[in-house]
C-alpha distance (Angstrom), angle and dihedral (degrees) to the residues before:
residue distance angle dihedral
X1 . . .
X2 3.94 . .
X3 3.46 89.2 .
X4 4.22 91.2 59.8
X5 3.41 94.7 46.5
X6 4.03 87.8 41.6
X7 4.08 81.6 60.9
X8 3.79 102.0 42.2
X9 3.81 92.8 48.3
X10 3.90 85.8 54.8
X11 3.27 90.4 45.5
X12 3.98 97.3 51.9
X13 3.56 80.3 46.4
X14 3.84 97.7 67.9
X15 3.82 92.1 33.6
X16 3.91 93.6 58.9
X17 3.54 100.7 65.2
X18 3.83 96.1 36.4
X19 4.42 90.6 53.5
X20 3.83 91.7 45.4
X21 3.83 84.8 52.6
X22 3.44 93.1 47.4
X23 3.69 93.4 47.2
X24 4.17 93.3 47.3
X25 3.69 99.2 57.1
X26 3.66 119.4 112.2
X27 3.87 132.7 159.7
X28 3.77 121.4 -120.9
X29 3.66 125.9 -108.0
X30 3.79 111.9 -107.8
X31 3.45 96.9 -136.2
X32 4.11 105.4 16.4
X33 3.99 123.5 -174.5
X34 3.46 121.3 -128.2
X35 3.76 90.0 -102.1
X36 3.72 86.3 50.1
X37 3.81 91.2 52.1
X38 3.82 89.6 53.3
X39 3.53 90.3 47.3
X40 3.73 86.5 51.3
X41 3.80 93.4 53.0
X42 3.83 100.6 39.2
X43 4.22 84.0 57.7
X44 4.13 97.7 46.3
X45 3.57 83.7 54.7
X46 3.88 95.2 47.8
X47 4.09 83.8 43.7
X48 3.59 88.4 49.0
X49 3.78 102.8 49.8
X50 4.03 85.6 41.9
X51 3.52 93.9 53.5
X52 4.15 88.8 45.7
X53 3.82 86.5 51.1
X54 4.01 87.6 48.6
X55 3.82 90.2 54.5
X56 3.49 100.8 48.4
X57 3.86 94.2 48.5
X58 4.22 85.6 45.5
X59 3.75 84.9 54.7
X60 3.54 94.7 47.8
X61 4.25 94.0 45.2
X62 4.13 79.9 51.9
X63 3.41 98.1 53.8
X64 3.90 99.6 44.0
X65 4.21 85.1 41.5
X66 3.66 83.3 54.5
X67 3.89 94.5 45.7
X68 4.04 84.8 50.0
X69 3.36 96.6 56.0
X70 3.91 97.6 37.8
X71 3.86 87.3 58.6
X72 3.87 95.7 40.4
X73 4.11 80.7 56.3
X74 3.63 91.9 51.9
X75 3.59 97.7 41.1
X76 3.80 84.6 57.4
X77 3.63 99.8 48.9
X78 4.13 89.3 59.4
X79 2.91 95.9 41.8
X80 3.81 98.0 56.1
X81 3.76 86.4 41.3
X82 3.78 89.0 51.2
X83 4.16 87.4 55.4
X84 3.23 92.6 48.7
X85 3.58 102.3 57.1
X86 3.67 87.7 53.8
């Protein structure tokens, strides 16, 4: 069971980062304002602190997917060493 949720969380992991990509990109205007431009800059740095955010809660669903399966693995192990001393 570990193991599946060891998976999914890596799996969530490598989505996050790719959907809030998806989600931030915008074309420029071809000829912008310079209230547009602000505009412009005030949302790459919103997209850029959301994307930071993203990563660092991908990283953390890697490393506890990682952890998940690592103990699923050594769960395992003893207990096929524990059936075969039987």
């Amino acid at each position: 069971m570990l193991r599946v949720v060891g998976v999914l969380l890596m799996l969530a992991s490598c989505l996050l980062p790719c959907l809030t990509l998806w989600n931030g990109m915008t074309l420029p205007d071809q000829d912008p304002t310079p209230e547009a431009i602000q505009q412009q800059d005030a949302e790459s740095l919103a997209f850029e602190q959301r994307f930071q955010t993203s990563a660092w809660i991908a990283g953390a669903l890697a490393i506890l997917g990682l952890a998940a399966f690592i103990i699923e693995r050594k769960n395992h192990g003893t207990a096929k060493r524990v059936q075969e001393k039987k």
